[in-house]
One Martini backbone bead per residue (centre of mass of N, CA, C, O) as a GRO file, in nm:
protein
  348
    1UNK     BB    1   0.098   0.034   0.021
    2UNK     BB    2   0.054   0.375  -0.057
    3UNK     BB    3   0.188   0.662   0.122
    4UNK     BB    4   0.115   1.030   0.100
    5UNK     BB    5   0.221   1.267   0.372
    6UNK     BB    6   0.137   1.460   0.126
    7UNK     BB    7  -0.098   1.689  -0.061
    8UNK     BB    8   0.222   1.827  -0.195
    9UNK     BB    9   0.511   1.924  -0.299
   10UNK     BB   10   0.776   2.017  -0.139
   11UNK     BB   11   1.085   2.222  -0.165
   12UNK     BB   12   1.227   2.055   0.064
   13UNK     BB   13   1.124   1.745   0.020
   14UNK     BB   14   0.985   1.672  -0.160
   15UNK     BB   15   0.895   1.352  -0.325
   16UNK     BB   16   0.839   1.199  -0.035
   17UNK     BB   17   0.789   0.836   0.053
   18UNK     BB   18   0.601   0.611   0.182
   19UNK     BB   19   0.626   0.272   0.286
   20UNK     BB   20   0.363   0.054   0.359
   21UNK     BB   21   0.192  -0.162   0.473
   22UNK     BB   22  -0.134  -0.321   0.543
   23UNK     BB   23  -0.336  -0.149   0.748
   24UNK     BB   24  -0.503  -0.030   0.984
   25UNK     BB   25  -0.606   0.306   0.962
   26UNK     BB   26  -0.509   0.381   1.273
   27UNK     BB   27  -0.223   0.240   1.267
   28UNK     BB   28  -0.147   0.408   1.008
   29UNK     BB   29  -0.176   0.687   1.129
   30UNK     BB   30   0.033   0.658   1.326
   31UNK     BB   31   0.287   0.556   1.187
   32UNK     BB   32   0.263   0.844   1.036
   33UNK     BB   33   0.336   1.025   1.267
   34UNK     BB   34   0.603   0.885   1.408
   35UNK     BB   35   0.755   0.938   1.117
   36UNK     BB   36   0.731   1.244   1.116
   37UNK     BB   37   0.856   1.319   1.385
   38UNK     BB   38   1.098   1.197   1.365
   39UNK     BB   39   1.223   1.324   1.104
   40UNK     BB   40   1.043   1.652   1.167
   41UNK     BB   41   0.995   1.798   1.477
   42UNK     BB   42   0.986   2.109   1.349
   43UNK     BB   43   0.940   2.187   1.048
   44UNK     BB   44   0.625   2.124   0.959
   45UNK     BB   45   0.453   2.347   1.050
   46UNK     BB   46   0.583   2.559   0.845
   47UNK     BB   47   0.480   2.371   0.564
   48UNK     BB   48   0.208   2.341   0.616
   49UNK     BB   49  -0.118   2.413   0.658
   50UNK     BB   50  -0.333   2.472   0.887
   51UNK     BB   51  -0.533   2.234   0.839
   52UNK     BB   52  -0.298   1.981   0.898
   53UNK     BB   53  -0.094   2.014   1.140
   54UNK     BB   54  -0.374   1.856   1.266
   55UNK     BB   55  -0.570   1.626   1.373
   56UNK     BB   56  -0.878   1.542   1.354
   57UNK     BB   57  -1.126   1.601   1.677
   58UNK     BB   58  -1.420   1.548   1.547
   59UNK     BB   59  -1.619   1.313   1.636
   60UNK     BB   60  -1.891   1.452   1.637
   61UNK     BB   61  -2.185   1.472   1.557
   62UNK     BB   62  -2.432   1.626   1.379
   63UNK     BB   63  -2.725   1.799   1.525
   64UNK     BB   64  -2.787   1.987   1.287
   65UNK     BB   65  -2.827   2.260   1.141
   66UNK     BB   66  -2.828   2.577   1.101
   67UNK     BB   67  -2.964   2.865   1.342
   68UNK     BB   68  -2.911   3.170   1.333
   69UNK     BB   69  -3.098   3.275   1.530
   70UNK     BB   70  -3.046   3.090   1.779
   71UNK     BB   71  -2.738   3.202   1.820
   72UNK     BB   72  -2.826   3.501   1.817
   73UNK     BB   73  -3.018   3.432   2.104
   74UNK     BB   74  -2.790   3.326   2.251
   75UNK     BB   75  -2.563   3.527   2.287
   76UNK     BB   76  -2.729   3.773   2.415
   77UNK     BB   77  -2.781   3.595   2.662
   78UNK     BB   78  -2.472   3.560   2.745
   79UNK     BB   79  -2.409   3.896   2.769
   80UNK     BB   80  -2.592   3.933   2.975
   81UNK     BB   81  -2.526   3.731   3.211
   82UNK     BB   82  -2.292   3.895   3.225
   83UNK     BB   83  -2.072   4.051   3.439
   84UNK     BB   84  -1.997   4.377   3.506
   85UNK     BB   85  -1.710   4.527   3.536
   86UNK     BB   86  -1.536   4.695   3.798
   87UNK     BB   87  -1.429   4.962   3.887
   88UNK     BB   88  -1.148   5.063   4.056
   89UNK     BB   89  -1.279   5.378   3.987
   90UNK     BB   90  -1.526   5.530   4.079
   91UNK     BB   91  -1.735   5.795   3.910
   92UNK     BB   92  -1.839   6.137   4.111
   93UNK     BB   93  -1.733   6.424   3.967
   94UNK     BB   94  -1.513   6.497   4.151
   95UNK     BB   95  -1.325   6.796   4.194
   96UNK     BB   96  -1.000   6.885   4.179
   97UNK     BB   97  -0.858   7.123   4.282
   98UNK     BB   98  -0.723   7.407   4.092
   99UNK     BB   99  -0.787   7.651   3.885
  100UNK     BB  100  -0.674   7.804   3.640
  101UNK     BB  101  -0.468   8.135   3.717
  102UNK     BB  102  -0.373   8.418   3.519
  103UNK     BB  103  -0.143   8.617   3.558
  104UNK     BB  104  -0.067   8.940   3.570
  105UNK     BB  105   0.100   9.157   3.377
  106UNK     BB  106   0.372   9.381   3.419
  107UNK     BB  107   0.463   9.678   3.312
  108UNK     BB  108   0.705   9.796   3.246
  109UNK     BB  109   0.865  10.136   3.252
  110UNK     BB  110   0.987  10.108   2.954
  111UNK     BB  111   0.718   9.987   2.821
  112UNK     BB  112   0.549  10.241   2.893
  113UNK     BB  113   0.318  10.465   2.687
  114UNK     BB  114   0.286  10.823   2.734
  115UNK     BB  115   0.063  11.006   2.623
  116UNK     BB  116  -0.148  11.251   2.554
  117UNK     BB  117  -0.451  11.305   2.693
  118UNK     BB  118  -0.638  11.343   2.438
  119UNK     BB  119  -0.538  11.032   2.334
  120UNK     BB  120  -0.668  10.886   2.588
  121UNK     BB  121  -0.925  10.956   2.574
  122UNK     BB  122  -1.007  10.892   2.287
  123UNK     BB  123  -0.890  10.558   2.367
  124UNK     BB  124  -1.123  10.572   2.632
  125UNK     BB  125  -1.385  10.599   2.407
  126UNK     BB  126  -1.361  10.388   2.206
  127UNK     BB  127  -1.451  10.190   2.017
  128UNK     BB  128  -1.415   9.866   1.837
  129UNK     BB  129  -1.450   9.991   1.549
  130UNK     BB  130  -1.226  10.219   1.590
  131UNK     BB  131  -1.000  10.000   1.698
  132UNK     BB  132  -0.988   9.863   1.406
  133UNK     BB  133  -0.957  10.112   1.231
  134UNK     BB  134  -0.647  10.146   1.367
  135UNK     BB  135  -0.534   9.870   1.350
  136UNK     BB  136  -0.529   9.896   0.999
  137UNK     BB  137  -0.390  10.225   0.982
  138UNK     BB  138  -0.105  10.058   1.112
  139UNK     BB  139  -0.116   9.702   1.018
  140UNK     BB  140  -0.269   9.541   1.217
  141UNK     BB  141  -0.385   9.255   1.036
  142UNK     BB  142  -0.341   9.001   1.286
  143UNK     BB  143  -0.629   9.116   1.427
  144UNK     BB  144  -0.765   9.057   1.120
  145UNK     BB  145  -0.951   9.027   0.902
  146UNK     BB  146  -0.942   9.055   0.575
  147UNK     BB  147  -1.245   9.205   0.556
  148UNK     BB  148  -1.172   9.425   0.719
  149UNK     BB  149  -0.889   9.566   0.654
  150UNK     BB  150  -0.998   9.653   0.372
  151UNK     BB  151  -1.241   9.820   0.491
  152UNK     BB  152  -1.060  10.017   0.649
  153UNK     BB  153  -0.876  10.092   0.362
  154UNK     BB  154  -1.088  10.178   0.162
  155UNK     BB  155  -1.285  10.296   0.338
  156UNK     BB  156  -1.383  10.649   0.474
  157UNK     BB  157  -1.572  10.488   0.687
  158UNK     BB  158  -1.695  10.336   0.942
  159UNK     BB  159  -1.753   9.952   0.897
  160UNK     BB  160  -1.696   9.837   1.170
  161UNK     BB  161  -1.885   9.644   1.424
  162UNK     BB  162  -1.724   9.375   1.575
  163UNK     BB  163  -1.435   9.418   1.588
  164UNK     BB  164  -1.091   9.233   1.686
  165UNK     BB  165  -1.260   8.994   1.880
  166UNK     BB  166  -1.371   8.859   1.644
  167UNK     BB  167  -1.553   8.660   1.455
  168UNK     BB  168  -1.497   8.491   1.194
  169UNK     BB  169  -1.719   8.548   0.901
  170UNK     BB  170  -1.869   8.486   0.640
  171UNK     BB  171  -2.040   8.549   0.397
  172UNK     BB  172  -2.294   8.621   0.254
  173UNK     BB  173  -2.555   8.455   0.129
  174UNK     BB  174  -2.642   8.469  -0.207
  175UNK     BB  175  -2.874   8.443  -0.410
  176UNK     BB  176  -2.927   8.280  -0.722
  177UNK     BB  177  -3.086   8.260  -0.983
  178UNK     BB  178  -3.189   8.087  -1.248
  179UNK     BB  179  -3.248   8.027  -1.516
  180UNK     BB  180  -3.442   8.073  -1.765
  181UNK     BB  181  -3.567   7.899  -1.976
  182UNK     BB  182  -3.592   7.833  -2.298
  183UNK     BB  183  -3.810   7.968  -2.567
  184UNK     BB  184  -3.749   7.825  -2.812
  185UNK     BB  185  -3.879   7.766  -3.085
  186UNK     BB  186  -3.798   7.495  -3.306
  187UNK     BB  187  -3.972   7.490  -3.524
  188UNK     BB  188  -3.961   7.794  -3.602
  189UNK     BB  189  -3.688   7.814  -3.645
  190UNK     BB  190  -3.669   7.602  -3.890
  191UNK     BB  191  -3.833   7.783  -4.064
  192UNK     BB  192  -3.653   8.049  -4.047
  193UNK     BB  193  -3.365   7.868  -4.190
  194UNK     BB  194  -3.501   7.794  -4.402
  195UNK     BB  195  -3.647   8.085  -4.536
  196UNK     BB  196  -3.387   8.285  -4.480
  197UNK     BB  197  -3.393   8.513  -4.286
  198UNK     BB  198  -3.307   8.824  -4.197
  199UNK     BB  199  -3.372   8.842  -3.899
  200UNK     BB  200  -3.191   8.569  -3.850
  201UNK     BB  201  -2.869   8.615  -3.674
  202UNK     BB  202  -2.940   8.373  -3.388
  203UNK     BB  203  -2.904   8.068  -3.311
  204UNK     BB  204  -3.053   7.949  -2.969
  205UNK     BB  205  -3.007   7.607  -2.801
  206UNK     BB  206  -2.960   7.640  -2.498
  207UNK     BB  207  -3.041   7.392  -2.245
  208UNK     BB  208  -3.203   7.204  -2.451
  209UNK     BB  209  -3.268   6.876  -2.417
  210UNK     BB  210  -3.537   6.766  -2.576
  211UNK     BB  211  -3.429   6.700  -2.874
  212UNK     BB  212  -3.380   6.597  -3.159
  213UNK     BB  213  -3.180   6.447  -3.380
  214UNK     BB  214  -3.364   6.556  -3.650
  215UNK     BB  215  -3.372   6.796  -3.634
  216UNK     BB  216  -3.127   6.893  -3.600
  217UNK     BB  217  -3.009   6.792  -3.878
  218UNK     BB  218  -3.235   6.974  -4.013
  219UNK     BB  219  -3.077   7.234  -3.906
  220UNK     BB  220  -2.771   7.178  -4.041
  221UNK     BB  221  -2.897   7.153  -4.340
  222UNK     BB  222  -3.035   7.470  -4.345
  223UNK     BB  223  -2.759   7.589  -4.289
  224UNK     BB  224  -2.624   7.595  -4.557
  225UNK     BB  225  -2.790   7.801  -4.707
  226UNK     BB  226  -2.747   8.018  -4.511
  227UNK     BB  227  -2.717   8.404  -4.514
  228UNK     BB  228  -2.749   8.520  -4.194
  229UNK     BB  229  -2.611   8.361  -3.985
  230UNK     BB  230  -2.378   8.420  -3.716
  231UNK     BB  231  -2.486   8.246  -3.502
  232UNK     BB  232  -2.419   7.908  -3.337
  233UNK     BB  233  -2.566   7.730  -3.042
  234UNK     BB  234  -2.510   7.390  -2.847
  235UNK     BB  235  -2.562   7.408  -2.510
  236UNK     BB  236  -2.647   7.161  -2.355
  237UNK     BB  237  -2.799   6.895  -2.586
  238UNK     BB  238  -2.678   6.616  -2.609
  239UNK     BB  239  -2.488   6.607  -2.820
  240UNK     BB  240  -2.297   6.430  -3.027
  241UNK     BB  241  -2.185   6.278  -3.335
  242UNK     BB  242  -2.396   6.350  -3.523
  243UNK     BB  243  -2.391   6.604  -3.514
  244UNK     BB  244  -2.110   6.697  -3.546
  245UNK     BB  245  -2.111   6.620  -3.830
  246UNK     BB  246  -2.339   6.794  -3.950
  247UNK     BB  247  -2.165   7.033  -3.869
  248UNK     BB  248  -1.919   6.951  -4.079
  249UNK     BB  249  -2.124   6.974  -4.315
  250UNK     BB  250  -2.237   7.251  -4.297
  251UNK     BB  251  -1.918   7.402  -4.288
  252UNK     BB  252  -1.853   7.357  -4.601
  253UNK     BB  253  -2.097   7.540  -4.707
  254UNK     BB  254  -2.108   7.772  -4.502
  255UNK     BB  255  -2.047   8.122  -4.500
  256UNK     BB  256  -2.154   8.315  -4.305
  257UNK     BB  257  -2.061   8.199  -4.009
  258UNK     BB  258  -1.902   8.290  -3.724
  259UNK     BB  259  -2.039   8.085  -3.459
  260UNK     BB  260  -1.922   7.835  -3.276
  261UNK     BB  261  -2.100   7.628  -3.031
  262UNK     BB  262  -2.074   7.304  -2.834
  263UNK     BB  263  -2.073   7.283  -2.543
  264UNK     BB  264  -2.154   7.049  -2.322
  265UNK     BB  265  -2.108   6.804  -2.469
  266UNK     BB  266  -2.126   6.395  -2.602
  267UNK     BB  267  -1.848   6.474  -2.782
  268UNK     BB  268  -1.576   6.265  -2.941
  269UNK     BB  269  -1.300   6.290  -3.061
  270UNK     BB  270  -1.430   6.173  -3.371
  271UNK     BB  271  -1.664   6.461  -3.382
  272UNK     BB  272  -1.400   6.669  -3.303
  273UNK     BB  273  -1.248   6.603  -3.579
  274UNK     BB  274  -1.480   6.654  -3.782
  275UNK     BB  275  -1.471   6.944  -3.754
  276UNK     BB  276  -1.174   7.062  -3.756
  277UNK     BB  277  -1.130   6.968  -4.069
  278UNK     BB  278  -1.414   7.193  -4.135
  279UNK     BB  279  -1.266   7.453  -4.068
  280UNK     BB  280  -1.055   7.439  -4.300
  281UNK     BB  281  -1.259   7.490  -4.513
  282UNK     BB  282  -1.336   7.751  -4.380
  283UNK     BB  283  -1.337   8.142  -4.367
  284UNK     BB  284  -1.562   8.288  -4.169
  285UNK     BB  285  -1.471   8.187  -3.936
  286UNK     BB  286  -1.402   8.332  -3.564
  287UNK     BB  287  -1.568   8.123  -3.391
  288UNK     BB  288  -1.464   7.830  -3.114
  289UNK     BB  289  -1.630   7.622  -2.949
  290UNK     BB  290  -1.544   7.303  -2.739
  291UNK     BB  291  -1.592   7.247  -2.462
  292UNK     BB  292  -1.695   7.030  -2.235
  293UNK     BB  293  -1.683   6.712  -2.248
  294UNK     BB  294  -1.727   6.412  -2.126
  295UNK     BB  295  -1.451   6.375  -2.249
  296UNK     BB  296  -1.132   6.316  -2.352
  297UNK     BB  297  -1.019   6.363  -2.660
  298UNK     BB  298  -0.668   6.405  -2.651
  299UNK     BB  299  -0.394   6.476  -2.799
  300UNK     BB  300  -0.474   6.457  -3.127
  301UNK     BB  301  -0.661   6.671  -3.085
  302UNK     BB  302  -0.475   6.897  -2.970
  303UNK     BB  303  -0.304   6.906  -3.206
  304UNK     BB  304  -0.531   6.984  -3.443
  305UNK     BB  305  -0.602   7.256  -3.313
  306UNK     BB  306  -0.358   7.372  -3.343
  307UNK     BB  307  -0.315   7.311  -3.655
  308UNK     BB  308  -0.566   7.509  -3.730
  309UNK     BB  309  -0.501   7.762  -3.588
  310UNK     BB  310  -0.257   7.817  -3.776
  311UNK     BB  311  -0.393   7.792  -4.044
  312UNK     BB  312  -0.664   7.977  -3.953
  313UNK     BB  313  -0.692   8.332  -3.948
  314UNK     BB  314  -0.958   8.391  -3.850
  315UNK     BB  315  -0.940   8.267  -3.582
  316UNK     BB  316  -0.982   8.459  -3.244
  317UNK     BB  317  -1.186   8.275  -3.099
  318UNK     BB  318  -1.141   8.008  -2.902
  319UNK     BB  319  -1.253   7.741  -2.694
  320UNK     BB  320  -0.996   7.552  -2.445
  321UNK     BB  321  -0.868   7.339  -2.228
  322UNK     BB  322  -0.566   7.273  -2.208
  323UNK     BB  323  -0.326   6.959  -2.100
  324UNK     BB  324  -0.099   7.047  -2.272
  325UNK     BB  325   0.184   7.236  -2.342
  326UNK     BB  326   0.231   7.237  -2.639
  327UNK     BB  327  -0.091   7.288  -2.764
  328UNK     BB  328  -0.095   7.567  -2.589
  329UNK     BB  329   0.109   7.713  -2.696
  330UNK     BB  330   0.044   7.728  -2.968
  331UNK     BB  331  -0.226   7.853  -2.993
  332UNK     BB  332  -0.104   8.106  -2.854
  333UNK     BB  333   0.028   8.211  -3.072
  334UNK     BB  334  -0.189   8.178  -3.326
  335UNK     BB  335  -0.391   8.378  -3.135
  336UNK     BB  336  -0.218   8.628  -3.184
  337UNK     BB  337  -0.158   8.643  -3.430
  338UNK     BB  338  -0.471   8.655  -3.570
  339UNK     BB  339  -0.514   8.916  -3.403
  340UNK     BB  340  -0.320   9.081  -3.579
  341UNK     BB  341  -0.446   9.036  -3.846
  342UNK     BB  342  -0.675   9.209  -3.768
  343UNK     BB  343  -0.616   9.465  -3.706
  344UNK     BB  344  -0.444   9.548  -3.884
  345UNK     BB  345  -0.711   9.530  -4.154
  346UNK     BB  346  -0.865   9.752  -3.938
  347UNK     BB  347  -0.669   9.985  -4.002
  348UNK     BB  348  -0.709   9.988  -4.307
   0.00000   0.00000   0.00000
């Protein structure tokens, strides 16, 4: 009979074997533990691993299933059971000692400073907000908030009244009211945008959530032939790339428009390559705004955008925060330069 005391092979000890004769069960553990420890006296218990270490010792039959909540109300009741260990020290809240009292500090009489009665008595009638401005326009900041200081420094009457000792205190909270929802509608504009009005010079569908995308792109489409539209503006209309490839559809055959907005959509990468691409053939645009995007565009978007400022003088503002520095760069020179050519040629 082959009995192998471990159930796969150790570093140290390699696939070594015993060969035992073929006895009963009992006596082949033992025969088996007794070769053991002989064998490996200290070492074996490093090696093995803990479930193994020691042989199973629960001879007991289980008497029935798991039953979690009587184990738990079996727990709660040996913790009320148990009584509660006596503090060494009972506490009885009696104060020991004495308080500390900060002794009085006397001024030396060199160091004591003595004006002339006008001014004693006017700085012994003084206010705490008199002295607070007082204690600003002699420079000592550090004994008020910087809203004192400057209240004190910048206004020619006293406007504190909280004194030196106040705490800093927060300005107060002014409520901003929401903006009021945009009133256009969509399908007005739409109809305005086909017969080329001339009094529509700005469509402005920002903040618009639930505009369908066969609309914009029909939007889109009226757009490449009017000619009185000068700003177009996308702003959190949940745009997508559909909507982005028809703004480049759009852009190719558009001459009069000068403003594009479509900041804060659902724009990626590819809609926004496709945007750039066609802004190069654009000669009309002057204002291009892409930023706040749901996802960051990439290293060759922004490569690409510096390419296009550079290479299109005619725009001469961006909406975009980069974060490279080399595409953020040439930007910044490019739409220097073509800022410079555009005074130019209103000098001219």
């Amino acid at each position: 009979m082959l009995i192998s005391l471990f159930p796969h092979p150790f570093p140290r000890l390699g696939t070594r074997l015993l060969l035992l004769p073929e006895q009963c069960p009992s006596r082949t553990e033992l025969l088996t533990e007794g070769e053991v420890r002989r064998r490996w006296p200290s070492g074996l218990n490093m090696l093995l691993p803990a479930g193994l270490r020691q042989r199973d010792q629960t001879k007991k039959s289980p008497t029935g299933p798991l039953d979690r909540e009587a184990l738990l109300q079996y727990l709660e009741q040996q913790a009320l059971e148990v009584k509660e260990r006596d503090d060494l020290v009972p506490f009885t809240g009696e104060k020991k000692g004495k308080p500390y009292i900060q002794p009085k500090r006397e001024i030396p009489a060199q160091e004591q400073i003595t004006l002339e009665p006008e001014l004693e008595e006017a700085l012994a009638h003084a206010t705490d907000a008199e002295m607070c401005d007082i204690a600003a326009i002699l420079g000592m900041y550090t004994l008020m908030s910087n809203k004192q200081y400057y209240d004190a420094i910048c206004s020619g009457e006293i406007c504190n009244t909280e004194g030196i000792s106040s705490v800093v205190q927060p300005d107060k909270y002014k409520p901003v009211p929401d903006e009021p929802p945009n009133p256009t509608n969509i399908e007005e504009m739409l109809k305005r945008v086909r017969s080329n009005d001339k009094e529509l010079e700005e469509v402005n569908l920002n903040n618009i959530q639930d505009i369908p995308i066969t609309m914009l792109s029909e939007l889109c489409e009226a757009m490449k032939t009017n000619t009185y539209v000068r700003s177009f503006s996308l702003v959190a209309t949940r745009s997508g790339d559909p909507i982005a490839n028809a703004v480049a559809d759009m852009l190719r055959e558009n001459r009069s428009l000068q403003s594009l907005n479509i900041e804060s959509n659902f724009i990626s990468s590819t809609g926004l390559m496709a945007v750039l691409k066609a802004v190069r053939e654009n000669a009309t645009l002057t204002e291009l705004r892409v930023d706040n995007q749901r996802q960051w565009p990439g290293d060759a978007v922004e490569m690409e955008m510096a390419t296009v400022l550079e290479q299109c003088p005619s725009i001469v503002r961006f909406g975009y925060h980069f974060t490279q520095q080399g595409p953020r760069a040439r930007a910044a020179q490019a739409m220097t330069r073509n800022n410079e050519l555009r005074r130019q040629q209103k000098k001219r």
